[in-house]
LOGUKE-18081 format. One line per 3 residues: their letters; for each residue x, z, y of C-alpha. Coordinates in nm, 2 decimals, always signed. Layout:
A	X Z Y  ...
***
This chain:
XXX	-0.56 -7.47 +10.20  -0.81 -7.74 +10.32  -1.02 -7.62 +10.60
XXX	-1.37 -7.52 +10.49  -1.67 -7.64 +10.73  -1.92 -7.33 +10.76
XXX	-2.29 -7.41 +10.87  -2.46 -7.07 +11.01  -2.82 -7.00 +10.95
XXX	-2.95 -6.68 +11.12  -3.22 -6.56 +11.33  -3.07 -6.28 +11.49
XXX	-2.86 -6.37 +11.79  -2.64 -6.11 +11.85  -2.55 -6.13 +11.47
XXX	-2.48 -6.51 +11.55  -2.28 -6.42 +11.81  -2.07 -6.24 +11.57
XXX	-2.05 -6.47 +11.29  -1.93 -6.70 +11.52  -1.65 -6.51 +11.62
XXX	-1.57 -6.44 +11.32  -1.55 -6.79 +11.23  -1.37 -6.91 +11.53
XXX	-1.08 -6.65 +11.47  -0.99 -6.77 +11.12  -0.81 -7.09 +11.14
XXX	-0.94 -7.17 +10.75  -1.31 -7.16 +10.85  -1.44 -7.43 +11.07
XXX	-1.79 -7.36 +11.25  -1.99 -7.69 +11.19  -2.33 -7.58 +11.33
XXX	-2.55 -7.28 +11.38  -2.92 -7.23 +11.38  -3.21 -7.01 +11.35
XXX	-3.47 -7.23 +11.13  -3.43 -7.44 +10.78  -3.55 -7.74 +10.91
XXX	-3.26 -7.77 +11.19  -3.02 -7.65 +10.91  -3.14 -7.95 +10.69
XXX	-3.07 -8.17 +11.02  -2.72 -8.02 +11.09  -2.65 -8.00 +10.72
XXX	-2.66 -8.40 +10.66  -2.47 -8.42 +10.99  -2.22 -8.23 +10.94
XXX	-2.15 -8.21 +10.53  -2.08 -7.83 +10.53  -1.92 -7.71 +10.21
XXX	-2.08 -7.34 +10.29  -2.38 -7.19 +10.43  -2.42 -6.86 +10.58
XXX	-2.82 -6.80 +10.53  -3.02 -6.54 +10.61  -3.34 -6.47 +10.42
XXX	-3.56 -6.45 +10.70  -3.54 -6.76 +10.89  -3.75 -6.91 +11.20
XXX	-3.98 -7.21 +11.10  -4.20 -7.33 +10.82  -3.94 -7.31 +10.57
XXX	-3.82 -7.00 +10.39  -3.46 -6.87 +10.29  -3.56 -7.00 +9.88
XXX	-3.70 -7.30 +9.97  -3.38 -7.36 +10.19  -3.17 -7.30 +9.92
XXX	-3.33 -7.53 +9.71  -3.32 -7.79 +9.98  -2.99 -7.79 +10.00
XXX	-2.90 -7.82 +9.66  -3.08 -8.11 +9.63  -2.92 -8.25 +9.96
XXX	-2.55 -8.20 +9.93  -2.47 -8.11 +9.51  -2.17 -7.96 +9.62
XXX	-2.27 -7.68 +9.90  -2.22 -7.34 +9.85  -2.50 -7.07 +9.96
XXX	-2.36 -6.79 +10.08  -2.65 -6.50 +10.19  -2.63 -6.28 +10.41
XXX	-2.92 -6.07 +10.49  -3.09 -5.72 +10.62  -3.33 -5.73 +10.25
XXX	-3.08 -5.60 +9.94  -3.37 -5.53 +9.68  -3.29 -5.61 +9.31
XXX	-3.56 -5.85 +9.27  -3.42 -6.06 +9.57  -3.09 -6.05 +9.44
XXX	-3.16 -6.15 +9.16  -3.38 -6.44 +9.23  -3.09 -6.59 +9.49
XXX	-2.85 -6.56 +9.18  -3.09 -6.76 +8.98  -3.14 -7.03 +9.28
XXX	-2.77 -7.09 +9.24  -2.63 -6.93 +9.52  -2.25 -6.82 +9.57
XXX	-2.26 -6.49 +9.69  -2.54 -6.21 +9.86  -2.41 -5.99 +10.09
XXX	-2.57 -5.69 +10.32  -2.53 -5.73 +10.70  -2.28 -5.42 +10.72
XXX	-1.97 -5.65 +10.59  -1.69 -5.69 +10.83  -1.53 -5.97 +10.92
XXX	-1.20 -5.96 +10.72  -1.47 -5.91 +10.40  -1.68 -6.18 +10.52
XXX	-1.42 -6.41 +10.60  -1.25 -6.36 +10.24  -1.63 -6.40 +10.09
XXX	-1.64 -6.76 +10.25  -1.33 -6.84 +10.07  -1.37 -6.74 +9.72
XXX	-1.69 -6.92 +9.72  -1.48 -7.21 +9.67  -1.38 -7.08 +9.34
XXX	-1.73 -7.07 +9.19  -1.79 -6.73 +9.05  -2.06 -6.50 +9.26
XXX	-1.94 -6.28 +9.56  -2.10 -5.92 +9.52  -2.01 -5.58 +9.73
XXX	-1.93 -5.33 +9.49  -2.34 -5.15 +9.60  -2.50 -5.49 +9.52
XXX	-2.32 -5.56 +9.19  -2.39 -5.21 +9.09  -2.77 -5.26 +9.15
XXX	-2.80 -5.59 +8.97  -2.58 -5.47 +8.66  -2.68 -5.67 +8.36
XXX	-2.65 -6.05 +8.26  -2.59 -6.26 +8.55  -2.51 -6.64 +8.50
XXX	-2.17 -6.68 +8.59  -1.84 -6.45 +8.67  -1.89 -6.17 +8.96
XXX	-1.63 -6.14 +9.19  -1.71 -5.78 +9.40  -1.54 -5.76 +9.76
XXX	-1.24 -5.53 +9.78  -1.03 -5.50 +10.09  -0.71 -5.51 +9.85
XXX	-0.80 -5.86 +9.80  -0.76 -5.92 +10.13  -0.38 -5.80 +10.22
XXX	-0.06 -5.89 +10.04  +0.19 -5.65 +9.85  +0.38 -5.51 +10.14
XXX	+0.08 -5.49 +10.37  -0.08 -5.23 +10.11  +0.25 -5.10 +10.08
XXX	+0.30 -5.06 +10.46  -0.09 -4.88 +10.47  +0.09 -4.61 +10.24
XXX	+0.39 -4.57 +10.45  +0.18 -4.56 +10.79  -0.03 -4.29 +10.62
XXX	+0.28 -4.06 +10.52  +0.36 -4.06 +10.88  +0.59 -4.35 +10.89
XXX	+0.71 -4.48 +11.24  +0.74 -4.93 +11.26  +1.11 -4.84 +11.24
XXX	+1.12 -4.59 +10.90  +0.87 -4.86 +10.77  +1.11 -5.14 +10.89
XXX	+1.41 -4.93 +10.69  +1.19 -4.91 +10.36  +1.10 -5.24 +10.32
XXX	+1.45 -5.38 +10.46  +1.34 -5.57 +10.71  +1.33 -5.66 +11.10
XXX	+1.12 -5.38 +11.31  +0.96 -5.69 +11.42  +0.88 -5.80 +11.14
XXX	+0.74 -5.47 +11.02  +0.55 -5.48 +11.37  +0.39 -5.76 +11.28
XXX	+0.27 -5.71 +10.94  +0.15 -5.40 +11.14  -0.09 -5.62 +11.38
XXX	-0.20 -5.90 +11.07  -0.31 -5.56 +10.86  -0.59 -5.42 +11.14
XXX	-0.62 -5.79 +11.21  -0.71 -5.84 +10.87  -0.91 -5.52 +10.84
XXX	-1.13 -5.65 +11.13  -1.05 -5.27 +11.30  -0.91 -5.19 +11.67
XXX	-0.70 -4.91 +11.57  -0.47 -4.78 +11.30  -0.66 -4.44 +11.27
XXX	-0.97 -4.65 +11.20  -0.75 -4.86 +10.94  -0.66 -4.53 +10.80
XXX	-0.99 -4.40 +10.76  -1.10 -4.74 +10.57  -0.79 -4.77 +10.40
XXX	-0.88 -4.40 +10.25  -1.24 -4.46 +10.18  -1.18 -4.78 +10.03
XXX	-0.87 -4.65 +9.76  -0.63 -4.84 +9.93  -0.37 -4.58 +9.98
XXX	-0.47 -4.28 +9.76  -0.31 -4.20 +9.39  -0.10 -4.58 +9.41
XXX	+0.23 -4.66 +9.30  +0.44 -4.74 +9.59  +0.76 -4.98 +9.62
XXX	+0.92 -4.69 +9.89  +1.08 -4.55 +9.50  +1.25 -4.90 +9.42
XXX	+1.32 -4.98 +9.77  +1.55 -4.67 +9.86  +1.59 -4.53 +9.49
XXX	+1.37 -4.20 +9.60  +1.07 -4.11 +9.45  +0.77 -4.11 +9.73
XXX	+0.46 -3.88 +9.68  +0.16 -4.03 +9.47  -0.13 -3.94 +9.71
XXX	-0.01 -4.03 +10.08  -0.22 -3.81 +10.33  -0.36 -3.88 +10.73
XXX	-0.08 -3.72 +10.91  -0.05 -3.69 +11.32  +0.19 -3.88 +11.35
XXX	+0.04 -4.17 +11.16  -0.25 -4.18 +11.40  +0.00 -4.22 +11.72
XX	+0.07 -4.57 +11.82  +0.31 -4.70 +11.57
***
């Protein structure tokens, strides 16, 4: 995948501080210039060529978050406008959609959601949480795509959220799946990497607020010719370190 050049637009600093570090951790993103008003971003913008902005509504300067976007369309016919912002009120929404841009998205994402955001951008549909699509249900101009953390982890990392859940040690979970307890180590670290969460307990709780691991179909079945339980539950020993 070609690495995507990310221009940052946000008045908040220790939210910039973050963004950044999101940025900088995801070898597929490439942090091209950050700044708190629109006319700097119009500067860095025709420097740099970005093929996404992050843009807050509320922006430093004499130029606002609309205007911006509009700028920007008109400067680079390819850029993708990607908002992120404090103000979720239908009428806001709504008007960004209609300005063209790619996505709007409330400052409580993390970073494996806002990292994925960035990317799907690139495939020209709108990037919604599933509160924002909800609130602007109705005719919108082009397909919705809503953030969902199963987007964001392959097969066996779901899989290996369900077996960590029923209590599964990296060494049962390495047995399952058939492979390396390295290996299953591994997919253990990319999963709360991926999560953007410290600890598996807190990947647990997410993983269960979110649907990831409640009333699935799991590959334990095909893998060992058992039949697993459909709802996996928080067990103790699932909260240890794996």
């Amino acid at each position: 995948m070609a690495i995507i050049r990310v221009l940052i637009v946000e008045t908040q600093g220790f939210l910039r501080l973050g963004l950044e570090s999101i940025l900088r951790e995801d070898k597929e993103l490439e942090l091209v210039g950050v700044t708190t008003s629109g006319e700097q971003a119009l500067c860095l913008a025709r420097q740099h060529q970005p093929h996404v902005v992050m843009l807050d509504l509320i922006l430093a300067g004499t130029i606002n978050g609309f205007e911006l976007i509009t700028h920007f369309k008109r400067l680079l016919s390819g850029i993708r406008v990607l908002i992120v912002t404090s103000l979720v009120q239908r009428k806001l929404i709504r008007r960004a959609l209609r300005a063209g841009v790619a996505g709007y998205l409330p400052k409580d994402v993390n970073g494996a959601e806002l990292s994925w955001a960035i990317k799907a951008t690139q495939e020209r549909s709108i990037i919604l949480t599933p509160h924002l699509t909800d609130l602007v249900a109705g005719k919108l101009p082009v397909e919705v795509r809503t953030i969902h953390p199963s987007g964001m982890l392959g097969v066996w990392e779901l899989e290996i959220l369900r077996l960590v859940a029923r209590g599964k040690s990296s060494r049962e979970i390495a047995q399952v799946l058939a492979v390396e307890e390295l290996t299953a180590r591994k997919h253990l670290r990319n999963i709360l990497t991926k999560l953007n969460l410290p600890t598996w307990p807190q990947a647990l709780v997410y993983a269960h607020n979110h649907n990831l691991i409640e009333g699935e179909k799991s590959l334990e079945g095909d893998l060992t010719g058992s039949r697993t339980e459909a709802s996996p539950r928080l067990s103790r020993k699932s909260s240890a370190q794996l």
